[in-house]
C-alpha positions as CSV (number, residue, x, y, z in Angstrom):
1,X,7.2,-11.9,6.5
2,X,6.9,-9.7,9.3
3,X,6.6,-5.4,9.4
4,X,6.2,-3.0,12.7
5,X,4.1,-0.5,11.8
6,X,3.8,1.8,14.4
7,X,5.3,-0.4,16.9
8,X,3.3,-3.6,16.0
9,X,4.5,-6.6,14.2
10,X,2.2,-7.5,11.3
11,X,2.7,-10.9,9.8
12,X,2.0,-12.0,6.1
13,X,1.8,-15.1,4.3
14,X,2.9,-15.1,0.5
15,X,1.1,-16.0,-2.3
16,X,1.3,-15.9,-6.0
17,X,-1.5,-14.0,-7.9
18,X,-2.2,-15.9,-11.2
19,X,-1.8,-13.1,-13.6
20,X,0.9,-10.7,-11.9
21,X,4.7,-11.2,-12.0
22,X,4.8,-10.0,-8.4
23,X,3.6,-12.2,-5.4
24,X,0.9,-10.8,-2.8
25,X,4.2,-11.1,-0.3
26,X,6.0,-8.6,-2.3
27,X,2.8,-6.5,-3.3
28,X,2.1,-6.0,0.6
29,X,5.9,-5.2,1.6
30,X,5.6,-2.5,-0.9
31,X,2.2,-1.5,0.4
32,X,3.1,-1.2,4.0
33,X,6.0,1.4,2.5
34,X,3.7,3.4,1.3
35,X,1.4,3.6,3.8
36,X,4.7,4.7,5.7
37,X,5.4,7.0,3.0
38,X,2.2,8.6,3.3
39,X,2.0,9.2,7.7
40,X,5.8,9.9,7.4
41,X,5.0,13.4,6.3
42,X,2.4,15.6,8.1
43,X,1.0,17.2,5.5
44,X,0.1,13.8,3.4
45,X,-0.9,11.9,6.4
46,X,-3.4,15.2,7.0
47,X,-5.1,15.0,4.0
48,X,-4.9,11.1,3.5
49,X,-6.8,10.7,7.4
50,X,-9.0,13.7,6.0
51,X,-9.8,12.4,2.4
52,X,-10.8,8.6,4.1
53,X,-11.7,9.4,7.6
54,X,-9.3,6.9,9.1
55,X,-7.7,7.6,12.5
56,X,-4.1,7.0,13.9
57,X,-5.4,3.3,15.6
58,X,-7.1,2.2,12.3
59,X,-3.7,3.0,9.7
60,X,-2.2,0.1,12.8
61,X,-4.9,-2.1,13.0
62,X,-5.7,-1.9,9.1
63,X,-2.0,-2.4,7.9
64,X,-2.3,-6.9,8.1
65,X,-5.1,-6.5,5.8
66,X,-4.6,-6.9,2.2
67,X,-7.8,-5.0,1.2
68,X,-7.0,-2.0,3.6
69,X,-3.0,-2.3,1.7
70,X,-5.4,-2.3,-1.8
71,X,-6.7,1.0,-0.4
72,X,-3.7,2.5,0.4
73,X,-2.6,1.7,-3.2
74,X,-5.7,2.8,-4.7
75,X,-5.4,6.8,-3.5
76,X,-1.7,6.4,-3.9
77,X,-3.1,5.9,-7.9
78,X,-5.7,8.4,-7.5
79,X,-2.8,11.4,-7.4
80,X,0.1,11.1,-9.9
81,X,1.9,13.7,-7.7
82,X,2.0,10.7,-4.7
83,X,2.6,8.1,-7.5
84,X,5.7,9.7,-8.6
85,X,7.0,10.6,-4.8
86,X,6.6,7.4,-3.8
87,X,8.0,5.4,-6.8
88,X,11.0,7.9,-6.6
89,X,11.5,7.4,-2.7
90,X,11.7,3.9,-3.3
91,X,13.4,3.7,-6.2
92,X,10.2,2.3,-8.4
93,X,8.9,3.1,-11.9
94,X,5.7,4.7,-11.2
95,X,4.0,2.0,-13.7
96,X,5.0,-0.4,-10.7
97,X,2.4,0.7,-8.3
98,X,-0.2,-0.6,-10.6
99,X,1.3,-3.8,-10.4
100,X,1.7,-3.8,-6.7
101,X,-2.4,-3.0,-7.0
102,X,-2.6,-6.1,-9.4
103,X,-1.0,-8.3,-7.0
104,X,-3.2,-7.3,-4.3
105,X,-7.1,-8.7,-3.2
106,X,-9.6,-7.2,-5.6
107,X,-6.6,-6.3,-8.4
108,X,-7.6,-9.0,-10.5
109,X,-10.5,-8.0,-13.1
110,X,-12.0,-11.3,-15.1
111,X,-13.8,-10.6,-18.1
């Protein structure tokens, strides 16, 4: 599969997680539109930069990692308020972030 993201092509290769009904392919996709949900507004792309000290050139450079996607998810989770916008934007139940998180590196937990 392959994004632009501020005007660069990422590329992905999709796997199946074990435990999660959705593939890391499909977990990413809906990763990169939320890190596009989030600099698509001023305001949230403010506070997100603000809150995790990121810059313009690292939301372009981090968006082909899977564990910088994870992090994108994870403070999407962090604030119901950007949980609901986002699941509503895209036409998601909120409870499907969490799965998108599952399906992603470090979303597995093995007791």
């Amino acid at each position: 599969m392959q994004v632009d993201v501020a005007g660069q092509v990422v590329n992905f290769a999709g796997t199946k997680s074990p435990d999660s009904p959705m593939n890391t392919d499909q977990a990413q996709s809906i990763a990169l539109k939320a890190l596009i949900f989030l600099v698509s507004d001023q305001d949230r792309a403010g506070t997100f930069m603000a809150a995790t000290g990121m810059a313009p050139d690292d939301l372009s450079k981090g968006a082909a990692d899977g564990d910088f996607l994870a992090g994108i998810i994870d403070y999407i989770l962090g604030d119901e308020a950007l949980v609901v916008a986002f699941a509503e934007g895209e036409n998601l139940k909120p409870e499907k972030i969490a799965a998108v998180r599952r399906a992603l590196p470090g979303g597995q937990i093995d007791f």
